[in-house]
Steps between C-alpha positions, in 0.01 A plus 500: 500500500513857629835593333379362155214736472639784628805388218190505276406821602811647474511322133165658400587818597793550304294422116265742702766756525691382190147482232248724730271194461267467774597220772144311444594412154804296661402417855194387523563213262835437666343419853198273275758314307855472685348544846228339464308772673110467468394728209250709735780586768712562236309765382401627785878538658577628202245808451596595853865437414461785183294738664801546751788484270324733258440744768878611479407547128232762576741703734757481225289644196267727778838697582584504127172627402450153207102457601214613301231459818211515242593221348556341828178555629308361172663205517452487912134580420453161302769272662418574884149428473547200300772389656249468816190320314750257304583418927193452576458248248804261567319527841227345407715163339597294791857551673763303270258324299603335156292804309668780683879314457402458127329828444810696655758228300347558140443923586869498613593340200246747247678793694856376469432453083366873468766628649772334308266697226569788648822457549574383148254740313537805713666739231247376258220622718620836564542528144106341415413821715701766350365373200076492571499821735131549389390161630181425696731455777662839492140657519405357787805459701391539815282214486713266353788578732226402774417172320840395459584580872168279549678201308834545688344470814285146463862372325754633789230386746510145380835463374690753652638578163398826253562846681862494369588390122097533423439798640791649401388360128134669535618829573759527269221410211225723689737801527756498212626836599577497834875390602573174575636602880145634559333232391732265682497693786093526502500130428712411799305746780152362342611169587566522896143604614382173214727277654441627861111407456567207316740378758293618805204274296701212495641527824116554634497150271746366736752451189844688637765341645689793661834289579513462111376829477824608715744259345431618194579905564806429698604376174347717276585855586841474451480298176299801354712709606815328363319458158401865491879553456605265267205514280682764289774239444271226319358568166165560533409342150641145624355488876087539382512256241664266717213618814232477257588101354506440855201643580330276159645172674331622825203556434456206274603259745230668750193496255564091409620436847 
């Protein structure tokens, strides 16, 4: 079984590399529903599983100066903290219960349907904010960014999924200006310290299994790096509608599951 998930890995990583779609969008429910993995290990491999891949990320864009660190630290000032409490709370539900299997299954499946939004509708958000710069939300930016960093961090912590496509999303309607390789860039380096605590939580849980934590890099570094450099060679326009329909089917199958 070994082989097929670092295969799967290897799989993942290249639409990683290929649609810069975050690996929790497509992993996560591939070790629930193929592997048959159960949902709270899942996520719990998994957060550990982005925080180190995504770590390469943060050298990249560091070196090429892409991060806006203010922006990084709002949204680390909401998620980090709340990434903790939301923890503390699946601590309290007992250890593979029915409630905590269903509660991660149906928020798996909620975050896997916004971010096929996101996906779909991104070019329509940036555009909402270019058009309503004098919003409530552009007065009191700071906050909000804080808020929304607050939201990402109870979703990634319970499904693993949200610091890529959905934070990538927030930013790009929070900060309309700012170039999509910073915000990308910011995005990515925000989420390693989220999906360090959030693994570190789970793993304090007892819901990592590191073999399938290693599997699943052996495969995946090179398949992101092999999708990096084809990614220019496949239309962009046909590989996120395709992701995103995906993602729909997904997630729906989750939330009725």
């Amino acid at each position: 079984m070994d082989w097929l998930y670092t295969l799967s890995g290897f799989a993942v990583g290249a639409i990683v590399g290929l649609t810069g779609v975050g690996g929790g969008s497509l992993m996560t429910p591939l070790l629930v529903l193929l592997f048959g993995i159960h949902p709270a290990t899942a996520v719990g491999t998994d957060l550990l599983y982005a925080a180190i891949t995504k770590s390469g990320g943060t050298v990249v864009h560091g070196r090429k100066g892409h991060i806006d660190w203010q922006i990084v630290g709002r949204l680390a000032a909401g998620s980090i903290p709340a990434a903790a409490i939301t923890i503390l709370v699946l601590a309290q539900l007992p250890k593979r219960s029915a409630e905590m299997t269903h509660l991660i299954s149906v928020s798996l499946g909620v975050a896997l349907l916004l971010t096929a939004c996101a996906i779909i509708f991104r070019k329509r958000i940036l555009d909402y904010a270019l058009r309503h710069e004098n919003s409530f939300v552009q007065r009191h930016l700071g906050p909000v960014t804080v808020a929304v960093g607050a939201l990402l961090g109870v979703l990634v912590s319970i499904s693993s999924v949200g610091a890529g496509a959905l934070g990538v999303a927030a930013l790009f309607f929070l900060y309309p200006h700012l170039p999509a390789v910073r915000i990308v860039g910011s995005d990515v380096v925000h989420a390693v310290p989220l999906t360090l605590v959030a693994g570190v939580g789970h793993w304090w849980l007892g819901s990592v299994d590191w073999a399938l934590l290693g599997a699943l890099l052996l495969g995946s570094l090179p398949g992101i790096w092999v999708g990096s450099h084809i990614s220019a060679k496949v239309p962009d326009r046909i590989l996120r509608p395709i992701l995103a329909s995906m993602l729909v089917l997904i997630g729906a199958k989750l939330i009725g599951s």
